[in-house]
C-alpha positions in Angstrom: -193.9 -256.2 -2.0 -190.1 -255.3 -3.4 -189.8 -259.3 -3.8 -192.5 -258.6 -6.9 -190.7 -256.3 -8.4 -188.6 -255.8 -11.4 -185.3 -253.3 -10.9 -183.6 -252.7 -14.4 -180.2 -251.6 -14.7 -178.8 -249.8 -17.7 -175.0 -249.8 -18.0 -173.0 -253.3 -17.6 -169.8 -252.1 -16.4 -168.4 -251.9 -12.5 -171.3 -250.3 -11.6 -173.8 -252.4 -13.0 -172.4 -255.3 -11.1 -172.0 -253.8 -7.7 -175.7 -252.5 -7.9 -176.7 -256.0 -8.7 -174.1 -257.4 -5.5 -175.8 -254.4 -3.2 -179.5 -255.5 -4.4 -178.9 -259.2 -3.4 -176.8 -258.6 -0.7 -179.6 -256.5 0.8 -182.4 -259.3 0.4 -183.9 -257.9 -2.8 -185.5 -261.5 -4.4 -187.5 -259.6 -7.0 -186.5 -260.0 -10.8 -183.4 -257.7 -11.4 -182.0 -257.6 -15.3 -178.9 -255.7 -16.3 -178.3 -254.2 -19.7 -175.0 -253.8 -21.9 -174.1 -253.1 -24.9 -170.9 -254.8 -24.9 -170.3 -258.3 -25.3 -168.5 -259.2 -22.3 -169.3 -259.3 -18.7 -168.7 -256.5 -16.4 -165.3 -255.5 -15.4 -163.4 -252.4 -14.0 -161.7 -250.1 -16.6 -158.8 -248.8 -15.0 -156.7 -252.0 -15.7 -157.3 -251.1 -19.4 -154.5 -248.4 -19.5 -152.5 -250.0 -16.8 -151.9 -253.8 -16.0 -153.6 -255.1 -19.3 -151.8 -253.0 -21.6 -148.5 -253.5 -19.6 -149.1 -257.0 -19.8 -149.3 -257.5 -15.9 -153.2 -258.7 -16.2 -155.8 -260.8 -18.5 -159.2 -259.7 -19.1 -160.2 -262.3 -16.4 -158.8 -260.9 -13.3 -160.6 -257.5 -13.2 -163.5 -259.1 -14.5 -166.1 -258.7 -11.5 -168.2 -262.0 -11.5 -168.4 -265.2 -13.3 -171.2 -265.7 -15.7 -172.0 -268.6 -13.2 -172.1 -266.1 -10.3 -175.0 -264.2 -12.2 -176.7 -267.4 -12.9 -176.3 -268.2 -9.5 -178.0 -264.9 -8.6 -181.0 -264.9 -10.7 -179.8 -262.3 -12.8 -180.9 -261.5 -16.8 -178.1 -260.5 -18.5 -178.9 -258.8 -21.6 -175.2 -258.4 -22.9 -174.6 -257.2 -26.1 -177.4 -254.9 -26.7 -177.6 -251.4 -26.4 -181.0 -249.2 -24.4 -182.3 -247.0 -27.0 -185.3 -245.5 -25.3 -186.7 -244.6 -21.9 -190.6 -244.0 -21.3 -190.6 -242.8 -17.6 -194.6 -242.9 -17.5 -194.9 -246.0 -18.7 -191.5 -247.5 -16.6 -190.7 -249.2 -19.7 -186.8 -249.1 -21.5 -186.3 -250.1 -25.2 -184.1 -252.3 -26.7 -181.9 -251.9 -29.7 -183.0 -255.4 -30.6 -186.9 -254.0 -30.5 -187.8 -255.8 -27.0 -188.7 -253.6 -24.2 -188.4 -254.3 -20.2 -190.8 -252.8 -17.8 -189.3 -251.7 -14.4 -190.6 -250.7 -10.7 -187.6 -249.1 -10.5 -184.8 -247.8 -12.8 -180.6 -247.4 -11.9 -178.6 -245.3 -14.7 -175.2 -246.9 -14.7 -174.6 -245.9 -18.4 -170.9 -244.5 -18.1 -169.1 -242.7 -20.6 -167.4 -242.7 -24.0 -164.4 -241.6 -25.5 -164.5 -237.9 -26.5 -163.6 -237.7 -30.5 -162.4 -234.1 -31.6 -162.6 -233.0 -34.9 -159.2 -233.5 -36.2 -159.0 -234.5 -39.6 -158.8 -238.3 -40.1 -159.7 -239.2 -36.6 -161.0 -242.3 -37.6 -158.5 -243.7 -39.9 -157.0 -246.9 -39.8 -154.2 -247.0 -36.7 -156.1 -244.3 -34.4 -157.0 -245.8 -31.2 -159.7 -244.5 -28.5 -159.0 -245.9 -25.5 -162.4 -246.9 -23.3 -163.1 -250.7 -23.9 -161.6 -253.8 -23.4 -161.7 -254.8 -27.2 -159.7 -251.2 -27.9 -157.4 -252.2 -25.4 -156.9 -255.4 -27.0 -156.3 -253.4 -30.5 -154.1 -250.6 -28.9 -152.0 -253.9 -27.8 -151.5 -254.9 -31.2 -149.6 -252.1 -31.7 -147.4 -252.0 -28.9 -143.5 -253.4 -28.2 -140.3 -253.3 -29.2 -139.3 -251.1 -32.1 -142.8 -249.3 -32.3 -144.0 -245.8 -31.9 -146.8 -244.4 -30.8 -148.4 -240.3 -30.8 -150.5 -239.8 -27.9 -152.7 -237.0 -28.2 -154.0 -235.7 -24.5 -152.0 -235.5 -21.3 -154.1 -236.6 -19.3 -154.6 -239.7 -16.7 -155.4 -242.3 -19.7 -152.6 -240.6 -21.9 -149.9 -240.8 -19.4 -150.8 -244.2 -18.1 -150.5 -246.0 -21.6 -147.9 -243.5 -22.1 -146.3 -245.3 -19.2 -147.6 -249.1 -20.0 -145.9 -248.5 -23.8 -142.8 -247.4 -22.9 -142.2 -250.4 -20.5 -142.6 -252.4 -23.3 -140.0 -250.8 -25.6 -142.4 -248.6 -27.7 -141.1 -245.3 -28.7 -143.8 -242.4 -27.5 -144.7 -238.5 -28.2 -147.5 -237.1 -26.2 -148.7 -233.7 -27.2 -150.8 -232.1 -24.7 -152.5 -228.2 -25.6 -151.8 -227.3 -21.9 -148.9 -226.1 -20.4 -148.4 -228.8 -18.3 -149.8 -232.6 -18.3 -152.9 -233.3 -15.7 -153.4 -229.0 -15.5 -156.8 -229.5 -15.0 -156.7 -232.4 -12.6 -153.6 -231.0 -10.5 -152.8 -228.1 -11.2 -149.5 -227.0 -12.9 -147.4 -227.3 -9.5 -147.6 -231.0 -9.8 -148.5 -231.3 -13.4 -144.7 -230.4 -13.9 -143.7 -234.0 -11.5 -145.5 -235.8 -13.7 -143.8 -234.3 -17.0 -140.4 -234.5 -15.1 -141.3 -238.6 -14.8 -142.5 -239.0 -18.5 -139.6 -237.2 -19.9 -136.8 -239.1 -17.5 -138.7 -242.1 -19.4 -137.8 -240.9 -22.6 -141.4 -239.9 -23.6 -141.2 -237.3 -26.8 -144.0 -234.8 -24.7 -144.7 -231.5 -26.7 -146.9 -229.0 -24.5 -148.1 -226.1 -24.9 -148.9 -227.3 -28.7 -152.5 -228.4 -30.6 -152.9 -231.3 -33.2 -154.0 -229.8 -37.1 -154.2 -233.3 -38.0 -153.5 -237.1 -38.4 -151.7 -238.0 -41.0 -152.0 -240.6 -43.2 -151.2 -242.8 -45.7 -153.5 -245.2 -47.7 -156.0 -244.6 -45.3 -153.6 -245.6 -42.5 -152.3 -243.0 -39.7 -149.0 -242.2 -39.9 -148.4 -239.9 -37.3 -149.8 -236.2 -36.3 -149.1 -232.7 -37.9 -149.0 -229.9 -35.3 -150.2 -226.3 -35.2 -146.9 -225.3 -34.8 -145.8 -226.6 -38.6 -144.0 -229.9 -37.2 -145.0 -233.5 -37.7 -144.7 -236.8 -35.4 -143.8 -240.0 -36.9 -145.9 -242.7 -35.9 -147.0 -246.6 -36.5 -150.0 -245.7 -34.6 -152.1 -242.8 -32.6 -154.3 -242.9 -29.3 -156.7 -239.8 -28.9 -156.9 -239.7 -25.2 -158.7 -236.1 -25.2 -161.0 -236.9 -21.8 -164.4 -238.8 -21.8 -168.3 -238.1 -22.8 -171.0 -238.8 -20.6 -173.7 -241.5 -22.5 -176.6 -239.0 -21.3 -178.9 -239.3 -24.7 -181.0 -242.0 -22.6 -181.6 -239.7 -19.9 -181.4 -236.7 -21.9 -184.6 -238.1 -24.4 -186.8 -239.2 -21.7 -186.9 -236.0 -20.0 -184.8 -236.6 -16.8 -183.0 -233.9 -15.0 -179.7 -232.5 -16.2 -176.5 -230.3 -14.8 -173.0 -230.1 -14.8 -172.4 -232.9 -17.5 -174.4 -235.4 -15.7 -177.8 -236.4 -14.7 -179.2 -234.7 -11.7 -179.3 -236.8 -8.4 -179.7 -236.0 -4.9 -177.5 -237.3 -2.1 -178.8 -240.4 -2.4 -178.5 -240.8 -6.0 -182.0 -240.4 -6.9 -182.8 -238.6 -10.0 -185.7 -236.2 -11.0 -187.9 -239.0 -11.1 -188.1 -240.9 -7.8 -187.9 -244.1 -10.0 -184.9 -243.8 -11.4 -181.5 -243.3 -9.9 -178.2 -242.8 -11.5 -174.4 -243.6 -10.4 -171.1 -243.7 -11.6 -169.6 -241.1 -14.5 -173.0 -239.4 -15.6 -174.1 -238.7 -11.8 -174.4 -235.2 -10.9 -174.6 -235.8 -7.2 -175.2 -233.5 -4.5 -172.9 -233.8 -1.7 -173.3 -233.6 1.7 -170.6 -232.4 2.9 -168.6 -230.5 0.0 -172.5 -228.2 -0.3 -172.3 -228.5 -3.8 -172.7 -230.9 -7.0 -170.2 -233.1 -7.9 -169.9 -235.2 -11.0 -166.8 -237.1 -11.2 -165.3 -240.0 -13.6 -164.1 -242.3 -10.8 -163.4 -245.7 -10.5 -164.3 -245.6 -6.8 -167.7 -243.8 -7.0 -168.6 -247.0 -9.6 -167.7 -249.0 -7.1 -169.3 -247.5 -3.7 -172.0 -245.4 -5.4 -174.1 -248.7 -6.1 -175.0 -249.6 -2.7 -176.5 -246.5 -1.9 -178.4 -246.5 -5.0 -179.7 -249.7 -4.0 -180.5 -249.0 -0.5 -182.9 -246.1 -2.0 -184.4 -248.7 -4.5 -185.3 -250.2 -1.5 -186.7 -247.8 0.3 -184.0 -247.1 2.8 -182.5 -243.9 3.6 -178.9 -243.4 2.5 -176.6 -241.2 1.6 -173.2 -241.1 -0.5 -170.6 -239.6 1.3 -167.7 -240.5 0.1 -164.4 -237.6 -0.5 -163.4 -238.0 -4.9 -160.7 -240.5 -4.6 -158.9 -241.6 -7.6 -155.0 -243.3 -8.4 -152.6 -244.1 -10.7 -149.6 -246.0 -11.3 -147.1 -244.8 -14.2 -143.5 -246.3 -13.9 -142.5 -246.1 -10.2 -144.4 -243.8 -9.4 -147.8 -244.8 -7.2 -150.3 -242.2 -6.5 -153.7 -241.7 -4.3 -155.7 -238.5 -4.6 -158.7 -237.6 -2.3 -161.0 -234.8 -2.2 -162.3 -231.7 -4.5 -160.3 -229.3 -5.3 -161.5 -227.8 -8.6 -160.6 -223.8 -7.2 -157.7 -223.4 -5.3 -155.4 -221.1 -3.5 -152.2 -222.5 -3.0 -151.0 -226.2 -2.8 -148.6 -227.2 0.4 -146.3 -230.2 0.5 -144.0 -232.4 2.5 -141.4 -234.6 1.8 -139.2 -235.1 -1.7 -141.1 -233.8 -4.4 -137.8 -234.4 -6.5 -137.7 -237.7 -5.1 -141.1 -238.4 -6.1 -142.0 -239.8 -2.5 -144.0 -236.8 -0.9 -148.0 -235.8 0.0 -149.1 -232.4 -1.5 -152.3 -230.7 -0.4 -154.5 -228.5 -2.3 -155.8 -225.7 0.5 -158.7 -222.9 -0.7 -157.9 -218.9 0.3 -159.0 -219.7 4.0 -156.1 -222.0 3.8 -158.7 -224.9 4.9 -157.3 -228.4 3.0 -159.8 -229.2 -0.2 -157.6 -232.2 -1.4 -154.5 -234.1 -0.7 -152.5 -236.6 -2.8 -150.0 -239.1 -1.8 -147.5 -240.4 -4.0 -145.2 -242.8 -3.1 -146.1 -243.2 0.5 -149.0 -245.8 1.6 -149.9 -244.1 4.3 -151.9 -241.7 6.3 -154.7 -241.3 3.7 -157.2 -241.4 6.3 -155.7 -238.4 8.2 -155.8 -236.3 4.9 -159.9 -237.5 4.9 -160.2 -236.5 8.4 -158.2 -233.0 7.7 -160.7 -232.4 4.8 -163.6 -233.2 6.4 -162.4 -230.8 9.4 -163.2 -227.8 7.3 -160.8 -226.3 9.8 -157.8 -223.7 8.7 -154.3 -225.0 9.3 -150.8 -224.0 9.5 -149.5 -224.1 6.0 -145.8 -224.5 7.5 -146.8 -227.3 9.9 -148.4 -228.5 7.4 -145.4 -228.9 5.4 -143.3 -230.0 8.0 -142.7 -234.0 7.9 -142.0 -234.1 11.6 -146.0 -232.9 12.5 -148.3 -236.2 11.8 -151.3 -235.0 9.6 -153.6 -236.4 12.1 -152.8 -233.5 14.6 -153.8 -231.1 12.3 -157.5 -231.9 12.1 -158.4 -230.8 15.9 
């Protein structure tokens, strides 16, 4: 009987929690304890670079559950404490404390870390990672009036405390290898809005350009040294160079790897059908893009869960959710939906200039792979429907503000 059994969850962050909701919420009464090697209770991460650091939001309010809720729910929390081993034949998980926790079944919800380069003096005093609440709370320090601040990556993370800093009067350099911010994510045809935006903000950003090292000064970062001979001035530095999946847990007990992540089918179940995995280090086969997707989401830690569960439980279940991610840097709001890792062209309507259009990435068939909003909360679920079509359109009606995207998926 499931009511007997014991479901552990590695990984206290967003996903930990909703896995923990979608168990109880289902009827699951058996034991259910959730591991994490932070102190505080789960909350959602992208406030970090966002509200939190732009002062708009405490820790509190993107905090997903009380610890009374948890109580309430008959939940061990083991908080503070990291898994340091995995023993799939036996179903047992070690602790770094030297317990260990035997499961029925397993969930994987163990995120990812800040990626640390190896530029010299990357862990002097005054150089910031960016992936917890308590560096958020430390990049803070740093930040208002009359400081400065070298970003190093021009990426989502970069930009958005990038964006959170200047608001509150810091002076800021971003230096980003690529030749434009967010290549990889967008492309360079809207990388180049989002460089437009930073530098009408008065953001310092040097492309095209790598970091030889921090400098410093009695063991305190004083600002970068570039490749091409010139140096940044600094009170403090953020590396903000992209994220590392935490895969040593799977990786050491054997489980099924790909593509950066652990190995899951559509329903999230790994190589061994007692374990499951969601969230950043899922590998996930799709069932409608045909192929495996791993992405670092918010929104696949927050809907991923409940299918996990439901295959816990023994129910059939699929995720089948399009990528969908957002940001919010000055005035500029943005939604992104889809996959779009090769394309052929990208197609958009509306004032780019303005910063108030949609674009749509489309692949040599001219069939629409992804499509991004900015500035206009609208219509997103047209741009899922036209997606999920898998149809070729016009690329000039598609342009044209005057033909509603829903007309285009027929």
């Amino acid at each position: 009987m499931a009511d007997s059994q014991t479901f552990v969850i590695v990984g206290a962050g967003l996903a930990g929690a909703k896995a923990v909701e979608a168990l109880r919420d289902k009827g699951f009464n058996g034991k259910i304890i959730l591991i994490g090697d932070e102190e505080h209770l789960p909350y959602e991460r992208p406030p970090l670079s966002k509200e939190f650091l732009a002062g708009k939001k405490t820790l509190a309010e993107f905090t997903v559950q009380t610890a009374d809720w948890y109580r309430g729910h008959d939940v061990d929390l083991r908080l503070g404490v990291r898994a340091t081993g995995l023993d799939l034949t036996g179903h047992t998980v070690t602790l770094a404390d030297g317990t260990t926790v035997s499961y029925d079944k397993l969930l994987l919800a163990t995120g990812s870390r800040s990626r640390r380069p190896p530029i010299p003096a990357g862990d002097a005093a005054g150089v910031h990672y960016l992936r917890s609440i308590d560096d958020a709370t430390a990049l803070d320090g740093v930040l208002g009036d009359g400081a400065s601040l070298a970003v190093i990556g021009g990426g989502w993370i970069g930009l958005e405390v990038a964006a959170s800093a200047r608001q509150r009067g810091t002076a800021v350099t971003v230096v980003e290898a690529a030749a434009a911010p967010l290549l990889r994510a967008l492309g360079s045809e809207l990388g180049e809005v989002f460089a437009a935006l930073h530098r009408e903000h008065d953001v310092d950003l040097r492309l095209r350009v790598g970091v030889a090292e921090i400098t410093t000064a009695d063991g305190k970062a004083t600002g970068l040294k570039l490749e091409d001979g010139s140096e940044i001035r600094a009170d403090a530095v953020l590396v903000a160079v992209g994220a590392q999946p935490n895969l040593e847990l799977a990786e050491q007990a054997g489980l099924e790897t790909a593509d950066g992540g652990v190995t899951v089918d559509a329903g999230l179940r790994s190589s061994d059908p007692d374990v499951y995995a969601v969230g950043d280090i899922a590998a996930a086969q799709h069932p409608l893009l045909g192929a495996r997707v791993r992405t670092e989401h918010w929104a696949n830690a927050l809907k991923q869960p409940a299918v996990a569960a439901a295959g816990m439980l023994g129910e059939a279940a699929e995720y089948a959710e399009l990528p969908y991610f957002f940001t919010d840097q000055y005035d500029l709001g943005m939604e992104y939906v889809g996959h779009a890792p090769k394309y052929a062209k990208v197609v958009t309507r509306g004032d780019v200039a303005g910063r108030e259009f949609v674009a749509f990435w489309l692949d040599e068939d001219s069939r629409v792979l992804a499509g991004m909003n900015v500035n206009i909360w609208e219509g997103l679920d047209d741009i899922k429907a036209l997606i999920r079509a898998k149809t070729a359109v016009d690329p000039d009606r598609l342009a044209d503000p005057q033909v509603p995207v829903g007309e285009l998926a027929g």
